[in-house]
C-alpha positions in Angstrom: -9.0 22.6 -12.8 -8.9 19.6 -15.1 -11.5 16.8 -14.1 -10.7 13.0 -14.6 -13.8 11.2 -13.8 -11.6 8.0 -12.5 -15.0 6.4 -10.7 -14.4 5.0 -7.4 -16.3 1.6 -8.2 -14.4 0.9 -11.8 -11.5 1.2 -9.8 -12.0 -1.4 -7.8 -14.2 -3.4 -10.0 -11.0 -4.9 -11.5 -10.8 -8.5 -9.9 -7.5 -10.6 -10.7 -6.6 -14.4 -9.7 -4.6 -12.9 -6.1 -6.4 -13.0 -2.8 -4.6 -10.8 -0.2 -5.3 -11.5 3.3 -9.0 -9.6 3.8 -10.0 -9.3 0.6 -12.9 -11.8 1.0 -14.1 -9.7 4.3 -13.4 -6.4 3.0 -15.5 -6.4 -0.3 -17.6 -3.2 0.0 -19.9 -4.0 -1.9 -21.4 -7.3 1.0 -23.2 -6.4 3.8 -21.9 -9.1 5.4 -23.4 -11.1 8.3 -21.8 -12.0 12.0 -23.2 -13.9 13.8 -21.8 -14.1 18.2 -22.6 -16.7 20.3 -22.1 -17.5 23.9 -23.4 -19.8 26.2 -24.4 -17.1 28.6 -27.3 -15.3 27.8 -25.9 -12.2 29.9 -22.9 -12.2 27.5 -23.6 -8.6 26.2 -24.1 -7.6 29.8 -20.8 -8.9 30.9 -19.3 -7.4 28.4 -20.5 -3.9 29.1 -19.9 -4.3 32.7 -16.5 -5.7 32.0 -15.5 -2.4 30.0 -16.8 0.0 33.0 -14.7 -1.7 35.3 -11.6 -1.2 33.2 -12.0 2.3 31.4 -8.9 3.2 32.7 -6.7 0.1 32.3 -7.1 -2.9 30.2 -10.3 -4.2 29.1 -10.4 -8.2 29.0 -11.9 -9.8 26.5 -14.6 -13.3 26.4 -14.7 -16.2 24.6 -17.5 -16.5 21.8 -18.5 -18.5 18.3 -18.3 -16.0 15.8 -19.8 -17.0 12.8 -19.0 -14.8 9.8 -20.9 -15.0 6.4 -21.8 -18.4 7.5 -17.6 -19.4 8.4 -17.8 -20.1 11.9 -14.9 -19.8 14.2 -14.4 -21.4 17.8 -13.2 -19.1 20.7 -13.3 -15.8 19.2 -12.0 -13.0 22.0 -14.6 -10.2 22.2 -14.9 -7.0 24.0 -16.4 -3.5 23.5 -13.7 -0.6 22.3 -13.3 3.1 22.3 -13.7 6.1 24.3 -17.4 8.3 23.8 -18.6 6.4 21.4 -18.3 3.2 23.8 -21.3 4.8 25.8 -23.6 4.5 23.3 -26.3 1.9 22.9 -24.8 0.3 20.4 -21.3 -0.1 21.6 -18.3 -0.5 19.4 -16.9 -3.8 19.4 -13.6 -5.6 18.7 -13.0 -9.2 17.3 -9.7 -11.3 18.0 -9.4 -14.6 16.4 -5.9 -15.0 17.9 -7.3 -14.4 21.3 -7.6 -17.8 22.9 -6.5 -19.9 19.9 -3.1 -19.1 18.6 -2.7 -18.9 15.3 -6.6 -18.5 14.1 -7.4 -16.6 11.3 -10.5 -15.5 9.5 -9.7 -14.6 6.0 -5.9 -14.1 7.3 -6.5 -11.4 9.6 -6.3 -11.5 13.4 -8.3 -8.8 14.6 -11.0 -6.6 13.6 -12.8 -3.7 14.6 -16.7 -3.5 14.4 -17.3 0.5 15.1 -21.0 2.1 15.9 -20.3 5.0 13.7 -20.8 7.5 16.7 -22.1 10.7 15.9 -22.2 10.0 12.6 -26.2 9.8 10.8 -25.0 9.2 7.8 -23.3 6.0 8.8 -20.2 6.4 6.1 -18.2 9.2 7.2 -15.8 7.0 8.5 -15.5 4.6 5.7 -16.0 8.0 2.8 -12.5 9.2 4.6 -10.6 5.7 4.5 -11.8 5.2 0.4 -10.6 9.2 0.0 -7.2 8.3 2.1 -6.4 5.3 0.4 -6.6 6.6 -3.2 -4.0 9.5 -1.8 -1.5 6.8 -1.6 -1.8 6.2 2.1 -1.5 3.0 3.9 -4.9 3.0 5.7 -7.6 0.6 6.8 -9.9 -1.1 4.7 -13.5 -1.3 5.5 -17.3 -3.0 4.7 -20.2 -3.1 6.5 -22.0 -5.7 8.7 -25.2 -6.8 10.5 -23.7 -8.1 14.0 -25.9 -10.5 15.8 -25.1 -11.2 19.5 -26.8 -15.0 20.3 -29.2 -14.3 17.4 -30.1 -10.7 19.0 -29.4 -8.1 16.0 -27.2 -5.1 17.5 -27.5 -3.3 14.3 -24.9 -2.4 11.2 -21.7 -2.0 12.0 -18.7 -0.7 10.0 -16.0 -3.1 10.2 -12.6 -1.4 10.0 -9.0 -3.2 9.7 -7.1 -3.5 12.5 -3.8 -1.8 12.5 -1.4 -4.5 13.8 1.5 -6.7 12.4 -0.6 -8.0 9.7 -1.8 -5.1 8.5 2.3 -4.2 8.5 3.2 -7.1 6.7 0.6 -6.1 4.2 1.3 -2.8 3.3 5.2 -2.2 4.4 8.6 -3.6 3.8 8.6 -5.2 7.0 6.5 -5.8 10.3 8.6 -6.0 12.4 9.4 -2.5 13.5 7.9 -0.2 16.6 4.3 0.7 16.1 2.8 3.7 18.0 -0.6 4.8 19.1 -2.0 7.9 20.4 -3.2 7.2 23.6 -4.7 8.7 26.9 -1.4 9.7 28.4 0.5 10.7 24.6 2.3 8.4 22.5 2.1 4.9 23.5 4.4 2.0 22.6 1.9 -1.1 20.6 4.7 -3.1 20.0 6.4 -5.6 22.9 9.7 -4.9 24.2 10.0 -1.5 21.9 10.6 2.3 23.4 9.6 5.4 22.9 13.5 5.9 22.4 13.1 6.5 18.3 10.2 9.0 18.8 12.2 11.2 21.3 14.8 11.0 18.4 12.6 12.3 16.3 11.2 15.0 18.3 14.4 16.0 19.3 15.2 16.8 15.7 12.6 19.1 15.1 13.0 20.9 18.0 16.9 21.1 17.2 16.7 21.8 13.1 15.8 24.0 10.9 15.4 24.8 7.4 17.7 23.1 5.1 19.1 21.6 7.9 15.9 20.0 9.2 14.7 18.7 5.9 18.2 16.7 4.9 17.6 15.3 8.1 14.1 14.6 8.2 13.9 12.9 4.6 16.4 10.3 5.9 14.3 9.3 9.5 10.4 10.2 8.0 8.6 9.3 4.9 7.6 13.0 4.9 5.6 12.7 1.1 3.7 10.4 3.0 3.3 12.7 6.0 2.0 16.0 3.3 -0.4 13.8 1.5 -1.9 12.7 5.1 -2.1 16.3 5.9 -3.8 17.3 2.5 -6.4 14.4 2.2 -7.1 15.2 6.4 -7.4 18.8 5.7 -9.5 18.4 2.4 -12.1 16.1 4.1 -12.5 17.9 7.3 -10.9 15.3 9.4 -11.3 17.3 13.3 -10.9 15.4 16.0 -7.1 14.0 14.5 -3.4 14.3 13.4 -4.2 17.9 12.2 -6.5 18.9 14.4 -6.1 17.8 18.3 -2.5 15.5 17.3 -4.5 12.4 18.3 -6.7 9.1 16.8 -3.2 8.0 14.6 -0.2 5.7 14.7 2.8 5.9 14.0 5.2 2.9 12.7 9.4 2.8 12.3 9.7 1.1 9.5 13.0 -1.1 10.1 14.2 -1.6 6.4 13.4 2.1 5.0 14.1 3.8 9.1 11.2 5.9 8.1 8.4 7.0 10.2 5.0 6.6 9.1 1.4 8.2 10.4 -1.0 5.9 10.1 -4.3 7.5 9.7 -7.1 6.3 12.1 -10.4 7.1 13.3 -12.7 9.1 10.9 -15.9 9.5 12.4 -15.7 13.3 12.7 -14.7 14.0 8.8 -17.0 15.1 6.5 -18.8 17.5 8.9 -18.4 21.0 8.2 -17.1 21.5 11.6 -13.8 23.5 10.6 -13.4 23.8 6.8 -10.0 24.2 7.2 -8.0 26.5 4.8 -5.4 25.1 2.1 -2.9 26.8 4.2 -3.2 26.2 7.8 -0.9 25.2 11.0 -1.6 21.9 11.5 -1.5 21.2 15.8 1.2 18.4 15.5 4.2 18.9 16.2 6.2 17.4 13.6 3.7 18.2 10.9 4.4 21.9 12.4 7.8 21.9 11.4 7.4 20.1 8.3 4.9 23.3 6.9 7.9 25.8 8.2 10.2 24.4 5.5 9.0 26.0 2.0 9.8 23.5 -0.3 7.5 20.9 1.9 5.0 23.6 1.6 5.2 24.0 -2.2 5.0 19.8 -2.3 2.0 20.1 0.2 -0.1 22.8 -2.7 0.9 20.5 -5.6 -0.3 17.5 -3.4 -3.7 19.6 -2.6 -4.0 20.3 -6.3 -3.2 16.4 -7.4 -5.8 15.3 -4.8 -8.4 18.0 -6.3 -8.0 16.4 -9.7 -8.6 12.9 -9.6 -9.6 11.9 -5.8 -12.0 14.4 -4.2 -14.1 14.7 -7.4 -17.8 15.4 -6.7 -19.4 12.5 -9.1 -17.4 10.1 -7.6 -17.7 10.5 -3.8 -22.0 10.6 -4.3 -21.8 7.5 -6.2 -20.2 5.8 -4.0 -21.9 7.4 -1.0 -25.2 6.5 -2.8 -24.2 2.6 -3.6 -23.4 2.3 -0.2 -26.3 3.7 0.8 -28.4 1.3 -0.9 -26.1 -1.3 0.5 -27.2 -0.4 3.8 -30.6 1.3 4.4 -32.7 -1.3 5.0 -30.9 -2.9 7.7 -30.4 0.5 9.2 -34.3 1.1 9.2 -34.8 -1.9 11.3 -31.4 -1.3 13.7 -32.8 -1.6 17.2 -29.6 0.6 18.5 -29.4 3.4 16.4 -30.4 6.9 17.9 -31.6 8.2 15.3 -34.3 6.8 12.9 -34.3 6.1 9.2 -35.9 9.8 8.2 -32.7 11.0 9.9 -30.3 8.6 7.7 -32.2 9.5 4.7 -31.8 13.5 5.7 -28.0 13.0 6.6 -27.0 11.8 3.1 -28.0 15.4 1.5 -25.9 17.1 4.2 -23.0 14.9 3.3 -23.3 15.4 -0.1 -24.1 19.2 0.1 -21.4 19.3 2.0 -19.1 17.5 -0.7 -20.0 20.1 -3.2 -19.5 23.4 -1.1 -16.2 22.1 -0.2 -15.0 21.6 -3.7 -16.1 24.7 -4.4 -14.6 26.7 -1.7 -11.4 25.1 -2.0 -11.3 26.0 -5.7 -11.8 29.5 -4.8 -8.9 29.4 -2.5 -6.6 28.1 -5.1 -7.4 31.1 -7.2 -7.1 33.8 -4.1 -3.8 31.9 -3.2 -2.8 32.2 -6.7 -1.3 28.6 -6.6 -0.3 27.4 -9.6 -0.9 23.6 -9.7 0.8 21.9 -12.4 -1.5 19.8 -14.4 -1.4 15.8 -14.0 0.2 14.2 -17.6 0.5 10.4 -17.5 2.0 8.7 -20.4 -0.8 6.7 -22.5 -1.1 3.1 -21.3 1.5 0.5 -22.8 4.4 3.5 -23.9 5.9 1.6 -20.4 4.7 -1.9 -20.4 5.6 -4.5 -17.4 8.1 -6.6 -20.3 8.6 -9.3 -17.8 8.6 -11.6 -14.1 10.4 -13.9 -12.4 8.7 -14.7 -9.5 10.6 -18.0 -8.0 14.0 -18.5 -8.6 16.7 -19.7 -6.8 20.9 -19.9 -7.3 20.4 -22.9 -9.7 19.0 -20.8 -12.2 17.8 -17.5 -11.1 19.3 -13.9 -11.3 21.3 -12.6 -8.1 20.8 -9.0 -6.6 23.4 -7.0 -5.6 23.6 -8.4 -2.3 24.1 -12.0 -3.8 20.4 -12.7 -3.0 17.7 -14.2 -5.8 14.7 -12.3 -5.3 11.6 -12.0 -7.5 12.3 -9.4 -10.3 10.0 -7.0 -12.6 11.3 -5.9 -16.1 10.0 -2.6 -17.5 10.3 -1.7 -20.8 10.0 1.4 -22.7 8.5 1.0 -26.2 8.8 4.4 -27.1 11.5 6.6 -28.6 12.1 9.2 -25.4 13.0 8.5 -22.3 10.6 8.9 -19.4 10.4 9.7 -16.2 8.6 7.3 -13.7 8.1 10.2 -11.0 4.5 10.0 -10.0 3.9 6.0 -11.3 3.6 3.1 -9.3 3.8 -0.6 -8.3 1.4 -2.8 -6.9 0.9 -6.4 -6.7 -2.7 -5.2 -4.8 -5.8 -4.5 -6.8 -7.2 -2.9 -3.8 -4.1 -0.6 -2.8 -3.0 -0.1 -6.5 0.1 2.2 -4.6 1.9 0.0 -3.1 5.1 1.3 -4.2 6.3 4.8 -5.7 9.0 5.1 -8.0 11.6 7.3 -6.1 12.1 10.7 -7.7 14.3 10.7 -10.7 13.9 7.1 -12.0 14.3 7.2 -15.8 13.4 4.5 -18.0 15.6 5.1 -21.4 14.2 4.9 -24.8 13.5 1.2 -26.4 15.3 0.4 -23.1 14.5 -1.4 -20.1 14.4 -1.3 -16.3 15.1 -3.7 -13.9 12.7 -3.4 -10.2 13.9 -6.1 -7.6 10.4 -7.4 -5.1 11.9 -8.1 -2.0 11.1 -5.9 0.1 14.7 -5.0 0.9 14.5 -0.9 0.3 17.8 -0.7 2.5 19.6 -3.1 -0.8 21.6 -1.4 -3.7 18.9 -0.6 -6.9 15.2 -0.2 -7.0 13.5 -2.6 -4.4 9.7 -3.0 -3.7 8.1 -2.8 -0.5 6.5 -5.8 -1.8 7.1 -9.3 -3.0 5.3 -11.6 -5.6 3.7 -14.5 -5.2 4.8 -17.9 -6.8 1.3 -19.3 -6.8 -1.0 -16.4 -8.6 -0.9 -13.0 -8.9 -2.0 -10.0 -10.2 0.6 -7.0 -10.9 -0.1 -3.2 -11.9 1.4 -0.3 -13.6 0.4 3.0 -12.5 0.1 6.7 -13.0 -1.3 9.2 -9.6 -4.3 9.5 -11.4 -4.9 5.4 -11.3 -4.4 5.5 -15.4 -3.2 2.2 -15.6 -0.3 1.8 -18.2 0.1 -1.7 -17.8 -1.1 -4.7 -15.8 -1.2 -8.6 -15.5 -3.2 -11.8 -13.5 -0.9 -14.5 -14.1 -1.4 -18.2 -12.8 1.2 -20.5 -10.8 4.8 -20.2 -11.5 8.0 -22.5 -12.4 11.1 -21.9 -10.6 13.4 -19.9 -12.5 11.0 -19.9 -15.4 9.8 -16.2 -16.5 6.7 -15.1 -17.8 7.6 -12.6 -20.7 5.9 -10.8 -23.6 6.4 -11.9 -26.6 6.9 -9.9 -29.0 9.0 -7.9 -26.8 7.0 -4.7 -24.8 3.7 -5.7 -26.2 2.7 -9.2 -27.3 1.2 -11.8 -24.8 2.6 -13.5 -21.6 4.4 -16.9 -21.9 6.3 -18.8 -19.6 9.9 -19.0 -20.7 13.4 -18.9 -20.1 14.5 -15.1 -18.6 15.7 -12.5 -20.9 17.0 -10.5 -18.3 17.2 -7.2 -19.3 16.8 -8.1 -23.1 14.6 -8.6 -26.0 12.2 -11.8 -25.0 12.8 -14.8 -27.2 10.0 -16.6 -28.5 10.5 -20.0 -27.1 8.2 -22.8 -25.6 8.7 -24.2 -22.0 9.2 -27.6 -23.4 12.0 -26.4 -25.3 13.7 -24.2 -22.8 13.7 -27.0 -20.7 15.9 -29.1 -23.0 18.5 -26.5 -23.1 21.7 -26.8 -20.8 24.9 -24.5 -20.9 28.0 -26.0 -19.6 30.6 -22.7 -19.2 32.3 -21.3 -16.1 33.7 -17.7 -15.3 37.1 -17.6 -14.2 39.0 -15.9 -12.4 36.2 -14.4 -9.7 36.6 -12.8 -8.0 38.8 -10.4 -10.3 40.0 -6.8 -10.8 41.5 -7.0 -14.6 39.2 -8.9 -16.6 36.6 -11.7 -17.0 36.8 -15.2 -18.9 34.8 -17.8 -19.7 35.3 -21.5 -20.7 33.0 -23.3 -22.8 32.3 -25.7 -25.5 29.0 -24.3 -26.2 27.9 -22.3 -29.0 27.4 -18.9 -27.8 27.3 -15.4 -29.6 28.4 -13.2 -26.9 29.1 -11.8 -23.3 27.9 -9.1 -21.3 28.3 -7.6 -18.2 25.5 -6.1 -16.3 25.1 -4.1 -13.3 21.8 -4.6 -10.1 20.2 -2.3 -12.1 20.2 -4.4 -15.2 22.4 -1.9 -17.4 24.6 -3.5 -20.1 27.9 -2.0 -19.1 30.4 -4.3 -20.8 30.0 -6.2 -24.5 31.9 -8.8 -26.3 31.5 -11.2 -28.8 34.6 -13.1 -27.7 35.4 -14.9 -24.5 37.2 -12.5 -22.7 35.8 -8.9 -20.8 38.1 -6.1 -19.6 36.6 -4.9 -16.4 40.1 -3.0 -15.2 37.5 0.3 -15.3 34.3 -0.9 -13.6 33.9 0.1 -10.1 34.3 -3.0 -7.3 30.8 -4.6 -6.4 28.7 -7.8 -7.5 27.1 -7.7 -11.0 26.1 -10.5 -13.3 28.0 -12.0 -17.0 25.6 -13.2 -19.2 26.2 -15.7 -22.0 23.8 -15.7 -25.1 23.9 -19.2 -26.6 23.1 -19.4 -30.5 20.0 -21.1 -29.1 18.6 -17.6 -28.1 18.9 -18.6 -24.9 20.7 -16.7 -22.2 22.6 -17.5 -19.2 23.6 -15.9 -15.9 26.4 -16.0 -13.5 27.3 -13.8 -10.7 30.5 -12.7 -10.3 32.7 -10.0 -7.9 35.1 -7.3 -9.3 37.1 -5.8 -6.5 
């Protein structure tokens, strides 16, 4: 197969002006220090005894200072967590800042999980599987490692692991506010207040009901089933027992409200990276859904190609033992001197061979099976960087100045443009305002950017909205913005600084000179114009009559070289260069006329046709 040595550590190496929520707590390459204090020297006792009195209900958590990197925080809700691996010496641990202060924060998260890496000698299994997960595409937990102090007692390294709760939602999905699910001791159980298991017994009643053709229009519109194959692949390819595919436990589950989708959140990854199973390419996973989903063949044909994609650029031999190795070095020396461990430092030394003996044998058996399966995985191709180059962003405007969506709104907005002479097809490329999740948002099948043509990508957030909507939004205060192939080729990216209300930042020359802030160019060639002489441009005119069925006038005494009409994707559908446009043949909806003064300068207003 072809090999692209993409290395896990120049991927994320890349550090632009945003700070997401975590970012400062979740750099991998810290071994960050926290620090518990409580009045009561018996605090760790109380909390031990608190969890055996409450295995089987809910396990209260106690007030402490935590004291993180040297940030302390007042009234931090602690308690031990999990199931076997709670009955360990060292015991797994949860943080909540939110506990008993509403609203506190560290680093903008509420919770976090501090996990003992049970059964696990190596000490990165866990955090291996969430790095391998993550590159798939999939919206899973970051992590980084820690020496936890209880009132100045060390308790040994920990793997801190992000909570999976509306935070982490609002990070990595449209919106938060739909019904989570966990697997739990008695099945599926409802995380979110007031929410039923109502949606999930819709969805299992349609995979018992449907099948074939049947089943897969149906599922597409209630799961994010691409999502659902690539967390089948990457938990197949690393071994992951003990989960979705294995037992149908350690996951969530989340209704996104905007999309209606399903989405398995993976969790828990202790048990990956053992060669426990070695599952085959072709298997039958235990979930039900999943089940159903590998019974339809052209899910199973998407499934291979996804195995393939992942063999290619994620599970790549060089990369996983450099990054095993760096955090390795990260962490042995604190592990030689953990007091809780039950193992010693020989052992962690020995159990980094088996993992990445284990790393090689598995590439190598799951090559072989591509051959005897005679699957024929179609090569990755990107287009070079810059043939598709992010042209332009607005990224505050408002209905003074800015550019409405279909649904009359004035969202942030990303122009694409293509500054070759073919079209292509964005199938496979992505989105991201993260440098950390770098796939934030897929371009749906079948996008097409024309030739020397552009593309207009709304970030709102509002994927149930007419057009191509992200699942994210920009931010008006700094940024950072990526273009990007499968294989993380990046064809174009950008850190940008503060921004001015219904100012834009735009390459100039257009598709491939540098970012200024000026006025937009929506969906046409950026002008070359300073701020301070944008800003002493005004353009009296009105559109009249709207809203209107036959055509479109406008009244002005300004200088201007022509109309257009354009639709929420940003397509010129209508020209003129006098002050009238026929629209007797569009179809109803809301699109935009936009007036080009002789200035350069272009102006937008919204109008209805009906």
């Amino acid at each position: 197969m072809k090999r692209l040595i993409l290395l896990f550590g120049l991927l994320y190496a890349t550090s632009g002006l945003a700070q997401e929520d975590g970012d400062q707590l979740f750099s991998a390459d810290i071994l960050h220090e926290i620090r518990i204090y409580a009045p009561n020297p018996a605090f760790f006792d109380n909390l031990v005894q608190d969890f055996n009195n409450n295995i089987l209900g809910t396990i209260p958590y106690s007030a402490a200072s935590v004291s993180i990197d040297g940030q302390q925080l007042d009234s931090v809700g602690v308690r031990i967590k999990g199931g076997l691996s709670a009955f360990e010496v060292k015991k797994p641990l949860k943080l909540d800042f939110n506990r008993f202060i509403d609203g506190q924060t560290y680093d903008g998260l509420r919770k976090v999980n501090l996990h003992n890496a049970y059964f696990d000698q190596s000490m990165q299994r866990e955090a291996m599987s969430y790095e391998v997960l993550r590159r798939s595409g999939l919206k899973a937990s970051r992590t980084a490692f820690a020496q936890v102090f209880i009132n100045d007692e060390f308790h040994g390294v920990y793997l801190i692991v992000e909570q999976i709760d509306k935070k982490f939602l609002s990070n990595y999905f449209a919106n938060d506010s739909g019904v989570l699910y966990k697997t739990g001791e008695t099945g599926l159980e409802v995380k979110t207040e007031g929410a039923t298991l109502e949606a999930y017994d819709q969805l299992i009643n349609t995979v018992n009901t449907f099948s074939g053709d049947a089943l897969r229009d149906t599922l597409d519109k209630i799961l994010d089933t691409e999502a659902l194959l690539r967390n089948i692949a990457t938990q197949n390819l690393i071994n992951a027992t003990d989960n979705l595919i294995d037992v149908s436990y350690n996951y969530y589950l989340y209704q996104e409200p905007k999309s209606g989708l399903f989405y398995f959140i993976p969790w828990d990854f202790n048990l990956a990276f053992f060669p426990f199973a070695n599952y085959d390419i072709d298997f039958t996973p235990v979930n039900i859904v999943a089940q159903k989903v590998f019974e339809i063949a052209a899910y199973q044909e998407r499934y291979r190609q996804i195995y393939c994609q992942l063999l290619d650029y994620n599970f790549i031999e060089t990369d996983l033992v450099q990054l095993l190795e760096s955090r390795e070095a990260l962490i042995r020396d604190a592990v030689a001197t953990d007091p809780r461990i039950p193992f010693n430092i020989d052992d962690f030394d020995a159990e980094q061979i088996i993992v990445k003996e284990w790393i090689a044998n598995r590439i190598e058996q799951l090559e072989n099976q591509l051959v005897d399966l005679d699957i024929d995985c179609i090569p990755l191709e990107s287009i070079p960087p810059m043939s598709v180059s992010i042209n332009e962003i607005m990224a505050s405007s408002d209905s003074t100045g800015g550019i409405a969506d279909s649904a009359g709104g004035y969202p942030d907005w990303i122009e694409l443009y293509n500054n070759t002479g073919e079209a292509i097809s964005l199938e496979g490329y992505y989105l991201s305002d993260d440098k950390d999740f770098r796939k934030h948002w897929a371009f749906p099948a079948g996008t097409i950017i024309p030739a020397n043509d552009y593309l207009i990508i709304w970030a709102d957030r509002d994927l149930d909205e007419t057009g191509l909507h992200t699942n994210f939004k920009l931010s008006k205060s700094q940024g950072d913005l990526f273009l990007i192939y499968e294989d993380f080729t990046i064809i174009d990216s950008l850190s940008y600084g503060p921004q001015e209300k219904n100012i834009a930042l735009a390459r100039v020359p257009n598709g491939t000179g540098s970012f200024i802030n000026q006025a937009a160019t929506f969906n046409e060639s950026n002008v070359p114009l300073s701020v301070n002489e944008q800003s002493k441009n005004s353009f009296a005119w009105r559109v009249f009559p709207n809203p209107t069925n036959k055509q479109i006038q406008v009244s002005t005494t300004e200088a201007f070289s022509g109309l257009s009409l354009i639709d929420q994707y940003g397509r010129i559908l209508k020209r003129s260069e006098g002050i009238i446009l026929n629209v007797e043949d569009v179809a109803a909806g809301i699109y935009w006329v936009r007036i080009e003064s002789t200035k350069g300068l272009h102006f937008f207003k919204k109008v209805i046709i009906h």
